[in-house]
Every structure is written in C-alpha cells, then in structure tokens.
BAKOL-738699 format. One record per residue (C-alpha): x, y, z; residue in one letter. Coordinates in steps of 0.1 Angstrom, whole numbers, padded with zeros to 4 digits, always signed. Layout:
<nodes>
XYZA;...
</nodes>
This chain:
<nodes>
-0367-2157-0809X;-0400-2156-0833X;-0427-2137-0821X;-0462-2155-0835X;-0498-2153-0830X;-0519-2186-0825X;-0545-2192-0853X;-0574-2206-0825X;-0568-2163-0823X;-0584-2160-0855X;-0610-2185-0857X;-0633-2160-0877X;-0606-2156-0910X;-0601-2180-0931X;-0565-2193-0933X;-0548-2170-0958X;-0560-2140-0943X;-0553-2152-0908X;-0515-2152-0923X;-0513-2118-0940X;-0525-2101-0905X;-0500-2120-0889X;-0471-2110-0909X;-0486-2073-0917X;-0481-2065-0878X;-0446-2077-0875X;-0449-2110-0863X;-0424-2135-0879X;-0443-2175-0869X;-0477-2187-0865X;-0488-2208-0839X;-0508-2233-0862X;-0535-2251-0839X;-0544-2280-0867X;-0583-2287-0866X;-0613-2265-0876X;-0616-2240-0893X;-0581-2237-0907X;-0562-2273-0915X;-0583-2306-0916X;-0562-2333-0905X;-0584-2363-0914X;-0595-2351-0947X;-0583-2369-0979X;-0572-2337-0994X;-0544-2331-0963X;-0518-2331-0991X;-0529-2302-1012X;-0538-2281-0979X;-0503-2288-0968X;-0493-2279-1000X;-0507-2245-1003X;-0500-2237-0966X;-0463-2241-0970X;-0470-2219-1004X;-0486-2193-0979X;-0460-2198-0947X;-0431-2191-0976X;-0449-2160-0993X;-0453-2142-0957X;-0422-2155-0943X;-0437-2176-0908X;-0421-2201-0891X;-0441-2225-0879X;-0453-2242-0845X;-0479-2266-0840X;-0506-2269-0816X;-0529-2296-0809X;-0552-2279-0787X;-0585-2274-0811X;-0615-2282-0784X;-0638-2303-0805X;-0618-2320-0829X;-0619-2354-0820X;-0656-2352-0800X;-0680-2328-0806X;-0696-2329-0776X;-0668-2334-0749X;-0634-2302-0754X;-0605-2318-0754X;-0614-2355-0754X;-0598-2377-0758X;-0567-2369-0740X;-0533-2392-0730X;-0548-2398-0699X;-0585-2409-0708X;-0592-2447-0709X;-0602-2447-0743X;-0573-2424-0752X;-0558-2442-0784X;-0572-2414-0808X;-0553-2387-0792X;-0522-2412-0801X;-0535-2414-0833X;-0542-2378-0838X;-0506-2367-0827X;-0488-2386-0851X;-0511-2368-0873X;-0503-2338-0866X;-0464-2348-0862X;-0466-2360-0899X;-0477-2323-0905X;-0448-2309-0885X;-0422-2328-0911X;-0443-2318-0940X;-0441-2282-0929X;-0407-2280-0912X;-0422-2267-0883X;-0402-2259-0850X;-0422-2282-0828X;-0456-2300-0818X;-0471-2289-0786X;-0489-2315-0768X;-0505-2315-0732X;-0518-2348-0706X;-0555-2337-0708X;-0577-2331-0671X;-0573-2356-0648X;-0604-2382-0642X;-0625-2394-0612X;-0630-2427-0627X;-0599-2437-0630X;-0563-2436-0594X;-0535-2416-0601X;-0508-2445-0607X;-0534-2455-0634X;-0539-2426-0652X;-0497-2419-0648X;-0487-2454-0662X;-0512-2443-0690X;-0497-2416-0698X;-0464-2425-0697X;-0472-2453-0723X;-0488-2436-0748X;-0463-2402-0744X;-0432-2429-0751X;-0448-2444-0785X;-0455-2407-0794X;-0420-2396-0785X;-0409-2427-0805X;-0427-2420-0834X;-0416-2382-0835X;-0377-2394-0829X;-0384-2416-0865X;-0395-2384-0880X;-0367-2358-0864X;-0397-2339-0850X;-0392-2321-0815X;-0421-2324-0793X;-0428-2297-0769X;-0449-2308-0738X;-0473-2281-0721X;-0481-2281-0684X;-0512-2268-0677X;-0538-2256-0645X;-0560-2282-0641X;-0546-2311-0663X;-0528-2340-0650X;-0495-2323-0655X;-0503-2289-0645X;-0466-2274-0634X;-0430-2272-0642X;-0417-2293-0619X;-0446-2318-0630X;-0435-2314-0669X;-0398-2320-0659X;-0405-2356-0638X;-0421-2366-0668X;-0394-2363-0690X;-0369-2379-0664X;-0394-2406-0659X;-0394-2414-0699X;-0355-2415-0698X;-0351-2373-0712X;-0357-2381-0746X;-0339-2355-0767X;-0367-2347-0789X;-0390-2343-0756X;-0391-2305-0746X;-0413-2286-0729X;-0440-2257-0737X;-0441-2230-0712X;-0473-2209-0710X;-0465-2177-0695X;-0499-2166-0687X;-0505-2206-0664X;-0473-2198-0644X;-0494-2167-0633X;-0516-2196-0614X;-0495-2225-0610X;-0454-2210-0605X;-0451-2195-0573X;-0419-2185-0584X;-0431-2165-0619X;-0428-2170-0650X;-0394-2158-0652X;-0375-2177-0632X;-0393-2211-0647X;-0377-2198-0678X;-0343-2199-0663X;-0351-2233-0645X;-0362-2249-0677X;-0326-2236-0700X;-0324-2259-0728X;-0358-2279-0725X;-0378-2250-0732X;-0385-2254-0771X;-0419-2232-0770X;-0439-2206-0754X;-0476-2194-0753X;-0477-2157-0745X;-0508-2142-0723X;-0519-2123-0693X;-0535-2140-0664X;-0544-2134-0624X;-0537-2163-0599X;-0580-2173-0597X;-0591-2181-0632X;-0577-2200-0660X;-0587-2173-0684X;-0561-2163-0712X;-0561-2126-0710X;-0545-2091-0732X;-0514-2076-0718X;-0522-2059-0689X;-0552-2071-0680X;-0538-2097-0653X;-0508-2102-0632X;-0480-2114-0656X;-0442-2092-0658X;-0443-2094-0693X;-0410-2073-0695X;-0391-2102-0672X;-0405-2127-0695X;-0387-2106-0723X;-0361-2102-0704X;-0356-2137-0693X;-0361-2154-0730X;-0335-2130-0741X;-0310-2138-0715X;-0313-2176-0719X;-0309-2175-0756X;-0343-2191-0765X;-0347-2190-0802X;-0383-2207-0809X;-0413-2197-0813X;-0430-2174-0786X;-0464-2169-0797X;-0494-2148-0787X;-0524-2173-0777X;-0561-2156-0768X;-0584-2180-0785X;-0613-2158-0767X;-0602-2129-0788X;-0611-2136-0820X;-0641-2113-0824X;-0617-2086-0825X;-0586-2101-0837X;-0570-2078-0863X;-0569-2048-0831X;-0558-2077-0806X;-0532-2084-0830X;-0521-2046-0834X;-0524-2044-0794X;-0502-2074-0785X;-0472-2068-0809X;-0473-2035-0790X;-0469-2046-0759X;-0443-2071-0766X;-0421-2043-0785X;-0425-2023-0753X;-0416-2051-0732X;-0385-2058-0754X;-0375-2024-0743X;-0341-2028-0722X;-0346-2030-0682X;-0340-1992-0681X;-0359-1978-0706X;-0394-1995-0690X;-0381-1983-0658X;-0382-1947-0672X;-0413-1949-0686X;-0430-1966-0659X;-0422-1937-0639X;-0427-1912-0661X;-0463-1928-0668X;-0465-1922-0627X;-0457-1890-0629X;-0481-1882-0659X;-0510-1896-0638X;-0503-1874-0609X;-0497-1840-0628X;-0509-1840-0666X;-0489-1810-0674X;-0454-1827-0673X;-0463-1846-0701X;-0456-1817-0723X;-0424-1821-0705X;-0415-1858-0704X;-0426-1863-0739X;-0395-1844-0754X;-0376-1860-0731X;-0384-1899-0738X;-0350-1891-0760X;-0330-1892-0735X;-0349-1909-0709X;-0350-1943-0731X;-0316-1935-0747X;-0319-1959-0772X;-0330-1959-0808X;-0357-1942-0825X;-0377-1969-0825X;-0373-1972-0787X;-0381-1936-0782X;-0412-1935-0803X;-0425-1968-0780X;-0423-1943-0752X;-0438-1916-0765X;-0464-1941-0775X;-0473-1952-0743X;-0472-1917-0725X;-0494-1906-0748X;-0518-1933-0745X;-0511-1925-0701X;-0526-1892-0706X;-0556-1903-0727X;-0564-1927-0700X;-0555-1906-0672X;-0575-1874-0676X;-0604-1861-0686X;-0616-1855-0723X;-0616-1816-0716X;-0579-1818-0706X;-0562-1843-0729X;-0576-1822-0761X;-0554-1792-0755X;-0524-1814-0742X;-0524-1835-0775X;-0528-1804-0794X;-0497-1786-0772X;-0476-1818-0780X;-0484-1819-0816X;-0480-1780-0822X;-0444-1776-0806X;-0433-1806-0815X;-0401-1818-0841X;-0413-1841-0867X;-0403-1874-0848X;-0429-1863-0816X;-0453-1851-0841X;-0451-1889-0861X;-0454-1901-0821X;-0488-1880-0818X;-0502-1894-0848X;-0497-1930-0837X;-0506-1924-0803X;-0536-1914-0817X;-0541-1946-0834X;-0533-1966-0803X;-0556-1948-0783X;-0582-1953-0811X;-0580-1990-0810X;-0585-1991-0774X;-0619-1967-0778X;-0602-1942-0748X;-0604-1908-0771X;-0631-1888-0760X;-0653-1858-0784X;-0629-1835-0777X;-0598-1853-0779X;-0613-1869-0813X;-0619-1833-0827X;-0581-1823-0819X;-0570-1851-0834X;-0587-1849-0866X;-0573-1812-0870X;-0542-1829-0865X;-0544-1854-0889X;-0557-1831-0917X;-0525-1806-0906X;-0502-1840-0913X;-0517-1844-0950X;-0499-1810-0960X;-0462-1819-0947X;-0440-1837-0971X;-0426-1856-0943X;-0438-1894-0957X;-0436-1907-0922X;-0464-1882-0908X;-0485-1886-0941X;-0487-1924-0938X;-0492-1922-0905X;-0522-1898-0906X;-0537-1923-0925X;-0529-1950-0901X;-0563-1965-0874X;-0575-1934-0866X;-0575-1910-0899X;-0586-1937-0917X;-0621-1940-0891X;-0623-1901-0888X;-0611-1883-0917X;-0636-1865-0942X;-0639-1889-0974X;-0621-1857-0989X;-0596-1851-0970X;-0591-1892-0969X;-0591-1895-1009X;-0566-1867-1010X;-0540-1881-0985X;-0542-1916-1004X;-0532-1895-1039X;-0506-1881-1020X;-0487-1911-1008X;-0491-1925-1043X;-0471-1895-1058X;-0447-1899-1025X;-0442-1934-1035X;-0453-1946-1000X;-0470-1984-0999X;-0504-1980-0992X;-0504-2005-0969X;-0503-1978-0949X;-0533-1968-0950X;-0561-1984-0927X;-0597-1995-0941X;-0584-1992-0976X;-0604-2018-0994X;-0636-2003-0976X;-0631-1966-0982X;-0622-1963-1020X;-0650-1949-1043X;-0656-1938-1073X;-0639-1908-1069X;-0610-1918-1058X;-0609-1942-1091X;-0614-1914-1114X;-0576-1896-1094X;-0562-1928-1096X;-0573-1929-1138X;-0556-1892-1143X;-0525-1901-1123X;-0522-1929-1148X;-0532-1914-1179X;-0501-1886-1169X;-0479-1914-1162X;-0487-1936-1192X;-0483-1902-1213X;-0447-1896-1200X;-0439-1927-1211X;-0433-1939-1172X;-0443-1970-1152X;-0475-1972-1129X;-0469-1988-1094X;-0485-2023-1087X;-0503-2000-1052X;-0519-1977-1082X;-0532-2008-1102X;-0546-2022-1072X;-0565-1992-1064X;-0582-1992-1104X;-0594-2026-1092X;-0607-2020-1060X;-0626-1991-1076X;-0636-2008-1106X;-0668-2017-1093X;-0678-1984-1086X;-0665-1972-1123X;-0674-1981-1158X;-0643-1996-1176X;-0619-1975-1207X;-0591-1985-1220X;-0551-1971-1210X;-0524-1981-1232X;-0540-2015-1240X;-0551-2021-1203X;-0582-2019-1196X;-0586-2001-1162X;-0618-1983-1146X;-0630-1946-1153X;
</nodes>
C-alpha cells in the first residue's frame, strides 16, 4: 500500500512545493485532484504541464492517483456540476476522458470518479439510466486506454453506499477496469457495518481509498481523532486484504495549515500501522496516564516492552504518551514530568522527549511552563554528540523556541556531524547574516585542507547571501 496526501489539501502551494511536503513527511503517492490551482486540463499547454509533473512525480518518487473532484471546474457558480447524473451532463463525460488521457500520460494507479447529488427535477429510473449510459462510454473509453477507474460512493450523491457502488458495477456487466473508491471517513455516515468490514466486503474491487475522520451527522472531512472512524481497523483491514493502491489522506478544508496537517496525519497513520497489540498497550497505558500522571515516568521506559516491536514502534509510543500527559494535566505538572523523563532517561527516551516535544508543539498544547522545560532541554540536546538528539532539537519546536544563538550554533553543529539539514525546521526563515559568516569559515577550513564542501553547506551561503556581501573561495564566489 502507498500512503498519499490529496493536493485539494494544499490548495495554497503551488504544485512543486505541494510535492516536496508530500514526500519530505514520508508519504510515497499523491492524490492529484486535476483542476485549479495545480493542473489545467483544458489549457493548450496540458502537454508541457504533464511533462514537468511526471519530471516532479519521478524526482520525489509519488505514485500517482487521480481525482476528479475540484468544485468549480466545469461551473463557477454551481460545485460539482455537471455531474453523470445532471441532464446536461455531457461535459462531465467530456472532462473524464480528460482526465483519463492524464492518467495514461502519467501512469497513474487509477481515476476516481463519483455519480454527482441526485436531482428533484428529474425520477430515479431517469437519472439511473443516465448514469448508467454515460458511466459505460467512460468505462469504454478507459478500457481503450488500459486505465482503471475507481468509482467513489458518496453521502448524499446518487450512489452514496457500498452496496449502491457494487449494483452498479453488476448492472454495467463488472467491467474489469471498473473498481471502486472507498472513503473511509463516508462509511462513518453511510456503513452501518464500518469501514472495516466494507474493506473486506469489497476484496479485489477496491483499487482506492480516501483517508479521513468523520461522526455519523455531517459530511465534514475531519483530522484523525476528531470523529468516530477506527483508523487502526482500517490499517488493519487494508493490510490483511492485501490492498496495494493508493490510500491517501484527503481534508480539502485543511489547507490553511497544511504542512502541520501533513506532519499530524502521517503520525497518526504510523501509529495506526502499529500491530493490534501494541495500540492495545498504548491505549491503555494512555488510560492509565490520564488517571495518575506519575506512572508515566513509569510506562515511558516501559513502551520497550510493552510495544515489543522495533524502535521505531517504540518511539511512536513514547510519542503519543508523551503528547497524553501534555493534554492530560496541567501546565504546572507536565513541566517537571517532562523534565523527570528527559533527565533519567537513555538516549532513545531522551530522542522520544524531543519529538514529543515537537508533536505537542504542532498541536499548540505546551503550556509557559512546559515551553520553558522544554527549551532547557533542547539547548541540553545541542551539547551531546548523539546526531539523532541534535537533529532532533532542531526539529518543530527548537526551531520556534530556540535563542537565535543557541539555533545558529546547533545548525554548525550538524554541518560538522554531517547530518542533512533537512532536519532542521524553519530553515530558510531563520538564517542570517551570522550564520553566513560560520558557514564562510567552515568553508574557508575546508577549502584550505584541500577537502570537499557538502551541497547542505552551499545551500546555506545562498540562503544567506542576501544578508552578506559576496568574496570569492577558490574561484566560487560565495557570501561573506
């Protein structure tokens, strides 16, 4: 399976930025909705935007879905129209061939389509038999062009369930390239059953999946955790059926704060992908952390065994036990307890501190007290030689509360460790003049030694270069 992120998510970047976040936070496919503002189908240029996105797809290493749910793209003033089941619905037809045109160009795993809301104007049998006529010259056209389409019930629409989804496919003969989407986040409101066991119902005709919370009253695509859905059975259940698409994050509502929703979802769905037993032990040791604060100083040494799993699996749980206590007590007590876990902790719960920190930071939950500790702890991190706790103390939340000295210092550091600085959060919007002129005597030393300078140490003379005058190194000219 290929985790993604949807790109109506990131409405506010432009399209090659959209992609770096993507891949920078793990995810491996995008969910590409074609329309504004990243890929204009009807343009005359469609060739050299294809061109370059396949360029971009290859350079951060995304599969590729494609959605066909942009709002206003084919009427500015009604979302979503025209749809399969409209009267005057021929430019949806139209528009999907588009958009499965792009699906060969790009190679991508599918095109998600949907029957639109259903209309007062019009009786059911006439709305179904025009749906079913223009779905089967679509499906024909994608069969000519060995694209899979993937077919997305919806609350509200036309074809709104599972069951619906599937009597459509037997009632167009279960054509082979006619699969289905599965929105985890609608089965919330429309599968009685869960979103689980539609997985298991739908085996081999699920070639897609949008990932989101939701509560059974309002078709509102949600974070993880804020509504009802088991996003751990989910995980659970695409891993036991084998499903190897693309299962990608979809909150077009987020996109004010996009680069945190993205940190915050590939989070939760790495903490989901947990095994059964492991969740189960930090659910209740969550529990138990929100009835007595103390044992965390207790439990968190223990996720080890508790999770008995890899490292990567116990540093999850620390993770989220950490970010229990933050949320879970009050400012004057989680200071101390942070400081207690930090302090008598081996370097692998001391790296978990310094990302629960970060966590807790993106969610805004760390109080004056708590913030204080945590900058003590931070600085404390900068004069280990452990790489791990250096990059991560200049992870989300050194980089918003470290001292610019402190922050400068740590960044030299990781250079000399060798460490990518794309570790280090806020970067590009941090770097001064200062930091140019250590970056300038690092490379002086190096180009006198007669040794190479890293590509992360040129990139920091440019981004200070505007706040420097320009010399000369070796024939290169480089700020000062």
């Amino acid at each position: 399976m290929h985790v993604g992120y949807n790109t109506n998510s990131l409405a506010d970047h432009p399209l090659a930025d959209a992609l770096a976040l993507i891949a920078d936070e793990g995810y491996t496919a995008v969910a590409l909705t074609i329309g504004h503002p990243h890929v204009r189908p009807f343009d005359a240029d469609l060739g050299s935007q294809l061109g370059a996105l396949r360029a971009l797809l290859d350079t951060n290493g995304l599969k590729v879905a494609i959605e066909t749910g942009a709002r206003y793209l084919l009427d500015p003033r009604n979302k979503h129209k025209p749809s399969l089941v409209d009267i005057a619905g021929e430019p949806r037809v139209e528009f999907l061939r588009r958009a499965i045109d792009i699906a060969d160009e790009l190679g991508a795993t599918c095109v998600s389509l949907w029957s639109g809301y259903s209309v007062s104007h019009s009786d059911p049998d006439s709305t179904r038999d025009l749906l079913l006529s223009r779905l089967a010259r679509v499906v024909d056209y994608a069969d000519r062009k060995a694209v899979t389409l993937a077919f997305e019930p919806e609350p509200g629409m036309f074809i709104e369930t599972v069951q619906q989804a599937h009597e459509l496919c037997q009632a167009l003969g279960d054509p082979p390239r006619l699969g289905i989407t599965l929105d985890v986040g609608h089965c919330v409101m429309t599968e009685p059953t869960g979103a689980a066991r539609a997985i298991v119902e739908l085996g081999d005709r699920l070639v897609n999946v949008h990932l989101d919370d939701m509560t059974p009253l309002k078709h509102e695509h949600l974070e993880f955790g804020d509504g009802d859905l088991d996003l751990g059975g989910v995980m659970d259940a695409l891993r036991d059926s084998g499903f190897d698409g693309v299962a990608s994050v979809e909150l077009p509502r987020h996109s004010h704060d996009a680069p945190n929703v993205l940190r915050r979802s590939m989070w939760a769905i790495n903490l989901a992908r947990l095994p059964a037993a492991a969740r189960s032990w930090i659910d209740t040791a969550a529990a138990e952390i929100r009835r007595s604060p103390d044992k965390m100083v207790e439990l968190f040494p223990g996720a080890t065994r508790g999770v008995a799993g890899s490292s990567a699996a116990t540093l999850l749980a620390r993770e989220k036990l950490f970010t229990t206590v933050v949320a879970a007590t009050s400012d004057a007590t989680a200071g101390p307890l942070i400081e207690k876990l930090y302090r008598w902790g081996d370097s692998d719960e001391r790296l978990a501190v310094l990302r629960g920190l970060e966590i807790a930071a993106l969610d805004g939950g760390l109080g004056p007290i708590a913030c204080a500790t945590g900058v003590a702890l931070v600085e404390d991190a900068l004069q280990c030689n452990d790489p791990r706790l250096v990059a991560a103390a200049l992870g989300g939340f050194g980089g918003r509360f470290l001292a610019q000295h402190a922050w400068r210092h740590g960044v030299m550091k990781l250079v000399f460790m060798e460490v990518p600085l794309r570790a280090v959060y806020g970067l590009t919007n941090r770097v001064d003049a200062e930091l140019g002129r250590m970056a300038n005597d690092y490379v002086s030393e190096r180009c006198a030694a007669g040794r190479s300078i890293s590509d992360d140490v040129k990139m920091l003379q440019r981004l200070t270069a505007s706040e420097t005058s320009p010399v000369t190194v070796s024939g290169t000219e480089v700020a000062k």
